[in-house]
Each structure stands twice: as C-alpha cells, then as structure tokens.
N, CA and C atoms as an extended XYZ file, in Angstrom:
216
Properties=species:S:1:pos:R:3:atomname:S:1:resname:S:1:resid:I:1 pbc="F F F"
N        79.883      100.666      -31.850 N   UNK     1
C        78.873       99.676      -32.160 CA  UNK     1
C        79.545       98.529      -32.922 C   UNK     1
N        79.173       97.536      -32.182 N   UNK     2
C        79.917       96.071      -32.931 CA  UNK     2
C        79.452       95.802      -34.413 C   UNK     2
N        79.623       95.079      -35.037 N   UNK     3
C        78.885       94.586      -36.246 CA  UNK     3
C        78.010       92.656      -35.950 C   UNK     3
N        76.870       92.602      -36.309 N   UNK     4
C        76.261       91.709      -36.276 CA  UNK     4
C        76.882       90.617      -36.621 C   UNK     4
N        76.949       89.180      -35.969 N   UNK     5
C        77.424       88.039      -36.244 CA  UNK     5
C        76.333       87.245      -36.957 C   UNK     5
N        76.026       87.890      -38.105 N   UNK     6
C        74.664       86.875      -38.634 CA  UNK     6
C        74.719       84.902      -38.049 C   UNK     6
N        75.942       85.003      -38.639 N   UNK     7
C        76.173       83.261      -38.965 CA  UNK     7
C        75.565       82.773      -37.255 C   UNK     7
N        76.020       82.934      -36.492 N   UNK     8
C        75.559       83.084      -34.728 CA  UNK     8
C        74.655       83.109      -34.395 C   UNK     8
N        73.863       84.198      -35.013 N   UNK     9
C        72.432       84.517      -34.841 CA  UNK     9
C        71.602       83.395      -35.403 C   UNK     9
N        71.801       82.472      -36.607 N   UNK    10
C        71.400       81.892      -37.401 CA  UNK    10
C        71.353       80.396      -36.839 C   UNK    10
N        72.326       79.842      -36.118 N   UNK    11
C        72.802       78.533      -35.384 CA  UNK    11
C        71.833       79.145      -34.226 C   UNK    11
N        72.267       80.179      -33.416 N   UNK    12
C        71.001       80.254      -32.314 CA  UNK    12
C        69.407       79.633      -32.468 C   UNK    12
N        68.791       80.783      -33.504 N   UNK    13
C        67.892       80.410      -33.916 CA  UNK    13
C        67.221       78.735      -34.159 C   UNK    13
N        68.348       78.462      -35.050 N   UNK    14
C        67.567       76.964      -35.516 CA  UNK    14
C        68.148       75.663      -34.024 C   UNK    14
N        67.877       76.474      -32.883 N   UNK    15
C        68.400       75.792      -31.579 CA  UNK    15
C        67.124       75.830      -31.158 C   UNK    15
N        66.081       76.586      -31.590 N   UNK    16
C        64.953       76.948      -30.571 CA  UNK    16
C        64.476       75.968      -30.750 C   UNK    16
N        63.161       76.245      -29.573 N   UNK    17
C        61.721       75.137      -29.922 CA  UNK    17
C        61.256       75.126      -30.799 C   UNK    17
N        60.909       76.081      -31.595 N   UNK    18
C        60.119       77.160      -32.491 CA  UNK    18
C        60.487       76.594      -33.554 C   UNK    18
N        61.380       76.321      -33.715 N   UNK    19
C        61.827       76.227      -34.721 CA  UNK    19
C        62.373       74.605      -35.054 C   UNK    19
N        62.634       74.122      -34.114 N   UNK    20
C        62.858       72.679      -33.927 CA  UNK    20
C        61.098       72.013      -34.467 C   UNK    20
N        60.049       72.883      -34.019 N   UNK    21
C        58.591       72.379      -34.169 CA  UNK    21
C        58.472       72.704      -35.829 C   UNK    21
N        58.551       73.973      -36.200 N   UNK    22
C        58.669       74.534      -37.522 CA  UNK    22
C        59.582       73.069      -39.012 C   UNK    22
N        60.530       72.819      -38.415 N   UNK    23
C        60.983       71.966      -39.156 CA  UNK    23
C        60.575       70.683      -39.673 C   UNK    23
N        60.018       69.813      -38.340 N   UNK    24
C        59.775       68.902      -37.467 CA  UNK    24
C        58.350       69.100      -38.790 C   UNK    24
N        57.570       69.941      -38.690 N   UNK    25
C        56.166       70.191      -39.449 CA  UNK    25
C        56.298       69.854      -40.603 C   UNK    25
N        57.501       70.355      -41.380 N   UNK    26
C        57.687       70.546      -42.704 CA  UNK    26
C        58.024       69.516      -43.627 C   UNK    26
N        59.299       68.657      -42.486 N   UNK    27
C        59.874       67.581      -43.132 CA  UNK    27
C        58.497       66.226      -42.731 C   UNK    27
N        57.848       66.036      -41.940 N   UNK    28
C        56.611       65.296      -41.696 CA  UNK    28
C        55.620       65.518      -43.387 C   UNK    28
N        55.630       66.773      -43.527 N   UNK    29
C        54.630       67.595      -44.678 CA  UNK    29
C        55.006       66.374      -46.057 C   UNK    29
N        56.442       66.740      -46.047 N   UNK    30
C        57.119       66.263      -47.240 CA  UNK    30
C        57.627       64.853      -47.788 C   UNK    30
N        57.216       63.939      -45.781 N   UNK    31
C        57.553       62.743      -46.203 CA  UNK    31
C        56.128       62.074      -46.376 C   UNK    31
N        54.826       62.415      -45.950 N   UNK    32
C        53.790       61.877      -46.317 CA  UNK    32
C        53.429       62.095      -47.474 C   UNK    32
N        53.987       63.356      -47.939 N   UNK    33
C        53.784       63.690      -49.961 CA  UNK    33
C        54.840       62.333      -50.735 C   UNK    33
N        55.819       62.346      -50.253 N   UNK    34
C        56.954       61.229      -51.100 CA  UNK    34
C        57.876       62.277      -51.290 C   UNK    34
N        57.841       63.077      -51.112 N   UNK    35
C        58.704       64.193      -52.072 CA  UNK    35
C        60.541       64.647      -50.964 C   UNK    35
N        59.914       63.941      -49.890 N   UNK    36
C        61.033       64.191      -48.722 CA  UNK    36
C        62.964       63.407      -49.171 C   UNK    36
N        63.797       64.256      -49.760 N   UNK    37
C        64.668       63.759      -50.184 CA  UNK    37
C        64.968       62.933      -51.369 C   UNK    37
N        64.318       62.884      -52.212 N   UNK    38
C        63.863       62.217      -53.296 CA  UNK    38
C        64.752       63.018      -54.706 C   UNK    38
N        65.330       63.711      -54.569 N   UNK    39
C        65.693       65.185      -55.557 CA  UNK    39
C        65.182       65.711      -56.440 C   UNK    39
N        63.802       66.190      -55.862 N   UNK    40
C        62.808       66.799      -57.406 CA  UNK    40
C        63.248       68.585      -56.936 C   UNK    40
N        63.760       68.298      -56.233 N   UNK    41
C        64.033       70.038      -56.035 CA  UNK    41
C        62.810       70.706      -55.417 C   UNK    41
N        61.601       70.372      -54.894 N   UNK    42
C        60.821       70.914      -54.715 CA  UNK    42
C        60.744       71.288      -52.952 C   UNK    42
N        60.084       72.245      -52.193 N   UNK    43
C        59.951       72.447      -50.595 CA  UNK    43
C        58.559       72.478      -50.521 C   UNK    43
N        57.883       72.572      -49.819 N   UNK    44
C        56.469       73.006      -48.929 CA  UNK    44
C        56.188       74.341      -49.195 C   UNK    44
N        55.634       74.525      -49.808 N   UNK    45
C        55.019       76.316      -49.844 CA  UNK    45
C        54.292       76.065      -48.696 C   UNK    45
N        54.439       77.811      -48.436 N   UNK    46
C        53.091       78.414      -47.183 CA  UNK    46
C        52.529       79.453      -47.728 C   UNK    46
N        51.186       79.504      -47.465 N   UNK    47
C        50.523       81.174      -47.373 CA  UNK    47
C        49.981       81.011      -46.030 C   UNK    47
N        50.230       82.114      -45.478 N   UNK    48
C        50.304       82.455      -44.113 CA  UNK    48
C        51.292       81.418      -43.075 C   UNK    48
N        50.464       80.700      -42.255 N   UNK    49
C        51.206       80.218      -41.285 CA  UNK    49
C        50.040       78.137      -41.989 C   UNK    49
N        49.724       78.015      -43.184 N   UNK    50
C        49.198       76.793      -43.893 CA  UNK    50
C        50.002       76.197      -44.986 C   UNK    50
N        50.481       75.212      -44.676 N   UNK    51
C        51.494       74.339      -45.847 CA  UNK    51
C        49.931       74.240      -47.228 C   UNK    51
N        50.441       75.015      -48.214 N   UNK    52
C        49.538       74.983      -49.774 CA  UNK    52
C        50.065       74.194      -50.608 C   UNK    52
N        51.182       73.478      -50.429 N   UNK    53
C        51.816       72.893      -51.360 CA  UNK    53
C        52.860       72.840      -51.994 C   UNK    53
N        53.431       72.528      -53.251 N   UNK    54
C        54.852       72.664      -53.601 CA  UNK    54
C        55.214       73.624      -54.571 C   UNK    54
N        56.412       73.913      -54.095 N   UNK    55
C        56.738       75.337      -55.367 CA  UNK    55
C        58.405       74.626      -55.084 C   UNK    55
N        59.223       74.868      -56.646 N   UNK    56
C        60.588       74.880      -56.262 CA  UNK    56
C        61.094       75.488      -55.106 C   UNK    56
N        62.414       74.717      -54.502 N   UNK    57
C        62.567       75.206      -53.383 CA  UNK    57
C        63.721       76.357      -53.753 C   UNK    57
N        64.031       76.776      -54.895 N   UNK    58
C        64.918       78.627      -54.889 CA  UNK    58
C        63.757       79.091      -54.813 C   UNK    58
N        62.626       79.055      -54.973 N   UNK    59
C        61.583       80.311      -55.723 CA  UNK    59
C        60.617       80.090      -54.025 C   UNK    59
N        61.044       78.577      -53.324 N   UNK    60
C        60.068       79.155      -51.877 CA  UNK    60
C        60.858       80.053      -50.831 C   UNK    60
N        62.246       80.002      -51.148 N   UNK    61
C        63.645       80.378      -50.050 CA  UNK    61
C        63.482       81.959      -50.495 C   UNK    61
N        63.363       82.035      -51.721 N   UNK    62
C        63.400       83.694      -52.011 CA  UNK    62
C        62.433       84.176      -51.774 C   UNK    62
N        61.166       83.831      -51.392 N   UNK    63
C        60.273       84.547      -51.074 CA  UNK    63
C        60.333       84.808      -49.709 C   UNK    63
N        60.906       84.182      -48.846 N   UNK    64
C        60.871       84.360      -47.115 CA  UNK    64
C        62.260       85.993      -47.165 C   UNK    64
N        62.757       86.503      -47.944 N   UNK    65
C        63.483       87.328      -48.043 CA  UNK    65
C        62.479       88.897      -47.792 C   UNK    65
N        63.321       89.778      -47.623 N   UNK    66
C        62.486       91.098      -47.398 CA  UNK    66
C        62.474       91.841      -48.918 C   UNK    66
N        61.247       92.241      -49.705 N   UNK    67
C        60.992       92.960      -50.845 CA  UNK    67
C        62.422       93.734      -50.829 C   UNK    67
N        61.984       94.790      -50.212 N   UNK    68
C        63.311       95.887      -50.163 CA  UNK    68
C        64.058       95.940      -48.803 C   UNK    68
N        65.490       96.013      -49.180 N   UNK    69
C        66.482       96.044      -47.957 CA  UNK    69
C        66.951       97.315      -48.149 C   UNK    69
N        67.316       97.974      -46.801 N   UNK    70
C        67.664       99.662      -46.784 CA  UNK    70
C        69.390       99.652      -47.001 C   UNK    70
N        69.458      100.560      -47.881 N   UNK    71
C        71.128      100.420      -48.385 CA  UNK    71
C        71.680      102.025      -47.391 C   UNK    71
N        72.174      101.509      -46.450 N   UNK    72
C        73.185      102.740      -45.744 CA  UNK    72
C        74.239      102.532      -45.939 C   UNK    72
C-alpha cells in the first residue's frame, strides 16, 4: 500500500468546479463587506452551508479540521 500524496490531493481539489464556485462565493462575501485583503486578519464564517459572518481567520481554518484524528 502506497502512502497518500496529500499535497496532490490538495492542488486536485482546488482545480474543481466546486470549489472554484466555493471560493468565487467567499472572496465576493468579503469584498462587498470591505474586509477582502485589507489585513484585519479576519475570513467569512459559516454555519452550515450560510456565510454568518466574521471570525478570525486561525480560529475559522481550525474549525474545518476533524475534532478527533485516529492515531495508528
């Protein structure tokens, strides 16, 4: 069994539509707030699949992480 090429998997991904639309949403979100590149440090919060507003962007990146990861 090979070992996973995260970094690969990761460039794939942000190739999609999905995700090209996902972005496309966010940075739109952030330039009608003012907040788009400006350096307040802040991103777009979500609850669920609804932009709620702003939270620092370490504290919105760590939340898209999994609670617990399985240690084998």
């Amino acid at each position: 069994m090979s070992a996973r090429n995260y970094k690969n998997e990761y460039e794939k991904y942000g190739k999609t539509e999905a995700a090209k639309k996902y972005r496309a949403e966010l940075n739109k979100y952030n330039r009608d707030k003012g907040t788009y590149g400006n350096g307040d440090d802040l991103d777009a919060a979500h609850s669920g699949s609804r932009i709620r507003g702003f939270i620092r962007k370490a504290l919105n990146r760590a939340n898209n992480r999994p609670k617990k990861r399985n240690s084998k």
